[in-house]
N, C-alpha and C positions, 0 to 999 in steps of 0.2 A: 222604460226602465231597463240598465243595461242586467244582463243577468252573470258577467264577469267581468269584477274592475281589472281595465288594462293597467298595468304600475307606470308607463310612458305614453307619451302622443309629440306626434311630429308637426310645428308648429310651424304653416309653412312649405311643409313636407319637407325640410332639410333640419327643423332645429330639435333635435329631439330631446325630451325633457322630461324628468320625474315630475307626476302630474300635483304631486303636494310641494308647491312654492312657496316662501316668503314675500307677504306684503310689507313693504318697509317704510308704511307712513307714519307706524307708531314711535320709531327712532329720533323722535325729533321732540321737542317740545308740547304744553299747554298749547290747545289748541290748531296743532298741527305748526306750531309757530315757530324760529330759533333751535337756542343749543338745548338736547334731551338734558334733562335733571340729573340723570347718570351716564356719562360717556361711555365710560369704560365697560360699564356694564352693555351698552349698544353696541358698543366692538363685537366682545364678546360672545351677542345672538347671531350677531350675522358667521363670523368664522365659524359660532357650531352651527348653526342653518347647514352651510358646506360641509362638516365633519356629517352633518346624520344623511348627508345624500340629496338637499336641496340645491339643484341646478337652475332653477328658474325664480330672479328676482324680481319682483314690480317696484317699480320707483316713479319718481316724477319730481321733474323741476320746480314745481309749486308746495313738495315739501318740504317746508321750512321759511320760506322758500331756500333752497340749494341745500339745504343740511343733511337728507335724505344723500344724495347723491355723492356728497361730497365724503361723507364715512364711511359709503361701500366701499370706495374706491380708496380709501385709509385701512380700512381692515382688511381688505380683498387683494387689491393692485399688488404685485402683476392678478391675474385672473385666470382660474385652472381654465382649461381648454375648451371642457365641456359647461362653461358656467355663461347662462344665458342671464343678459339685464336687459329688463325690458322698464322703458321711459316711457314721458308724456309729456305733452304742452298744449296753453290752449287755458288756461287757467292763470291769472293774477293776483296776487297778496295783498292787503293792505295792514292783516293785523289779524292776530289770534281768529281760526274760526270763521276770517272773512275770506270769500274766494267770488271773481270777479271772471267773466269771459272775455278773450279774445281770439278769437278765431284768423285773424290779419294775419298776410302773408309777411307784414315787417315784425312782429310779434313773435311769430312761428319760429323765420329766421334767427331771430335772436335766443329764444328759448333752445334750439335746437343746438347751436353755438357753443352756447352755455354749456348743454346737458353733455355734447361731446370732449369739453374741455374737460369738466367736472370728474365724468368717470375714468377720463385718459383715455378717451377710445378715437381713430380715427372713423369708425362705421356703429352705430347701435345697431343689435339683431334687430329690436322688436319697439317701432316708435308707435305709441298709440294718442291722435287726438282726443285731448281730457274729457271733451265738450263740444258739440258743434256750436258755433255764436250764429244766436237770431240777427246781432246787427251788420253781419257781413257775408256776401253772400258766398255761398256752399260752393261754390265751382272755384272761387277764389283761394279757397282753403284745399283743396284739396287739388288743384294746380300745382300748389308750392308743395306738396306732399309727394305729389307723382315726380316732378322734378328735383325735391331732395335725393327720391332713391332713385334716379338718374344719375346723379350726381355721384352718387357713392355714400351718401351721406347716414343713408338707411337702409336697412337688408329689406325688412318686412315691412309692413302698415297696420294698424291697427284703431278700431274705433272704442269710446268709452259712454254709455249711456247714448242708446242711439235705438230707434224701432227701426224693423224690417225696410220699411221704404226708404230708410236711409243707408242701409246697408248697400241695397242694390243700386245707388244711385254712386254712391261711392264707388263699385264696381265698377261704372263705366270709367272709372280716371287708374284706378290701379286693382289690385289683387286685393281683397282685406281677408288678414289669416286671424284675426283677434278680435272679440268682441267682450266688452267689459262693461260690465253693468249689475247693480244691487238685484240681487237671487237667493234666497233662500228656502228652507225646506217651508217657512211658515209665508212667505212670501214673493209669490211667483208671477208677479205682474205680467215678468217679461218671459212667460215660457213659449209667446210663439216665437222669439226671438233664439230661444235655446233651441226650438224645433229646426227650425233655421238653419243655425250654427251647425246644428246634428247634422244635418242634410246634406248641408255644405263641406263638410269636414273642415268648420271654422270651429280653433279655439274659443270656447266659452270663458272667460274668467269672472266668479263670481266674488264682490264684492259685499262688506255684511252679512256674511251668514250665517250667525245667531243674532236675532230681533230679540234684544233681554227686553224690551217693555213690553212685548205680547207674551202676558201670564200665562193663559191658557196653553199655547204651546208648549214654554218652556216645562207646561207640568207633563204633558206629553212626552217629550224627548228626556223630562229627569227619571218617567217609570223606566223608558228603555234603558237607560245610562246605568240605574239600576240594576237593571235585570244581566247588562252585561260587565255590572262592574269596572266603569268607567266613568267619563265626565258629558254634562248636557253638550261643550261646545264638542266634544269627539263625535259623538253622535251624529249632529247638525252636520259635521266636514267630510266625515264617511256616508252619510247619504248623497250627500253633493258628489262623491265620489265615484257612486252607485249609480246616481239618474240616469248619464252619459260618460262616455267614453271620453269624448271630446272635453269635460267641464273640469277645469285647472285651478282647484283650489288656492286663495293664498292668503290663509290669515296670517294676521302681526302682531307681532308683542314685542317688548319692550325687556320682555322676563325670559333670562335664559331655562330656567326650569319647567316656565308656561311653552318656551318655544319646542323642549321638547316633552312635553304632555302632548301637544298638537300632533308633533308627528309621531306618535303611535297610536294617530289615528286607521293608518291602514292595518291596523292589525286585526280590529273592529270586524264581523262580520254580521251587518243588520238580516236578518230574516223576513219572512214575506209578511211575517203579520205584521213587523214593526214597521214596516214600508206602508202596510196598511192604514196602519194609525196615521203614522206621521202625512198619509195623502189627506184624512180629514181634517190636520187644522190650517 
C-alpha cells in the first residue's frame, strides 16, 4: 500500500500523465454498440475530462465499433500537446455486447490502420492488445506489434487481461509499459499481476472498479463514503489510487456531472482503518 498518492506517472518513462484518466467506452451506444443516445452530451465529457486536467485517454477500435475513437478526435482534434490516447485491438464486433478475438497479424494491421486514421494521428503513444487469441499463435501477434513500433506506427505497447507469464513472454519481442485488466478494491484476482506491474514500474490500468453486484462490499465502501461525505464509486477510485503508485485509474461515464463527481475523487483522503476494512471484503 502506497503511503503517498503520486498526482502523475510516467508511462513508458517519456509519457507523463495525471494518473485519474477517462475511459471512453461508455460514449457510445447500448451495449457498447453505434451512435451514444446523446451526442452532444458525449462531446461535451470528453472536452471537460481535458478542462478538469485529464491527459490520459483509453479508447479502442472495438468501441462501437469506431464510434469511441472517432468523437475524440471530433471533440479533441487538433489535440493539446500534453494529451495522451491510448488504443487497442484485437477484439471483433458483431453486435451489441458481442466481442469476438482476433489476435492475426492481418487483423491487427487493419485495426491498427483504422485506429490511426480515426484519431488523425500519424504515431499512437499507447497501443494496447485487447486480448491475446488462443487460435493464433502468441509470437505471431506480437511480431506484428514489435514491427509496428519499428515502423513508427506506435510509441509504446501495451497488454490487456493477461497473467504474469504472459507479460514476460511478451517481453522477449518488445518493452510493455501497460497492463490492463478488471481490479478492484472488492476484486483482486489479478494482484500478483499489480505486484508485477509495481515491480516493474509497468502501468497498471484497472478496468471495473466498482463490482455494483457484490452487496456486501458495496455496504463496506457506502459506511466509508459516509463517513467522508462522498460517493461509494469515489471511494473505490481513491483507494485504487492509494494501493500503487503505478495504478491509472480510468472510469467512464457518459454524464458530464458524473464525469466530474469522479474527478474529485483525489481530494478523498482514505485512512488506515478504511484501508482496513476495505482489505477484508
Amino acid at each position: 500500500m502506497s503511503t503517498t498518492i503520486e498526482k502523475t506517472f510516467s508511462i513508458g518513462g517519456d509519457l507523463k500523465i495525471n494518473r485519474l484518466g477517462y475511459g471512453a467506452m461508455r460514449i457510445t451506444g447500448k451495449g457498447v454498440w453505434g451512435q451514444p443516445a446523446n451526442k452532444e452530451e458525449a462531446i461535451k465529457v470528453l472536452k471537460r475530462a481535458v478542462e478538469l486536467g485529464v491527459n490520459f485517454i483509453d479508447t479502442a477500435d472495438s468501441y462501437g465499433p469506431h464510434v469511441s475513437e472517432e468523437l475524440i478526435a471530433e471533440a479533441l482534434y487538433p489535440y493539446p500537446k500534453d494529451l495522451v490516447i491510448a488504443t487497442k485491438g484485437g477484439l471483433t464486433r458483431s453486435g451489441p455486447d458481442q466481442w469476438a478475438q482476433d489476435g492475426s497479424p492481418e487483423h491487427l494491421k487493419q485495426a491498427l490502420e483504422g485506429s490511426l486514421k480515426r484519431l488523425k494521428l500519424t504515431t499512437i503513444d499507447l497501443y494496447q492488445l485487447h486480448r491475446i487469441d488462443a487460435k493464433v499463435p502468441v509470437e505471431k501477434t506480437f511480431e506484428f506489434l514489435k514491427q509496428a513500433q519499428k515502423d513508427g506506427k506506435i510509441k509504446h505497447i501495451g497488454l490487456s487481461e493477461v497473467i504474469v507469464d504472459d507479460i514476460k513472454k511478451a517481453q522477449q519481442y518488445f518493452e510493455v509499459v501497460s497492463v490492463q485488466n478488471m481490479y478492484s478494491a472488492d476484486n483482486r484476482k489479478w494482484e500478483p499481476v499489480v505486484q508485477y506491474c509495481t515491480e516493474h514500474n509497468i502501468a497498471f490500468i484497472p478496468w471495473y472498479p466498482l463490482n455494483a453486484n457484490n452487496i456486501a462490499a458495496i455496504g463496506v465502501l457506502q459506511k466509508i463514503a459516509e463517513k467522508h461525505n462522498t460517493t461509494v464509486q469515489q471511494v473505490a477510485l481513491n483507494w485504487l489510487l492509494q494501493h500503487a503508485n503505478n495504478i491509472l485509474p480510468i472510469p467512464g461515464t457518459s454524464n458530464v456531472s458524473h464525469l466530474e463527481e469522479n474527478m474529485k475523487t483525489t481530494t478523498i483522503h482514505l485512512t488506515a482503518e478504511d484501508i482496513k476494512l476495505l482489505d477484508k471484503i
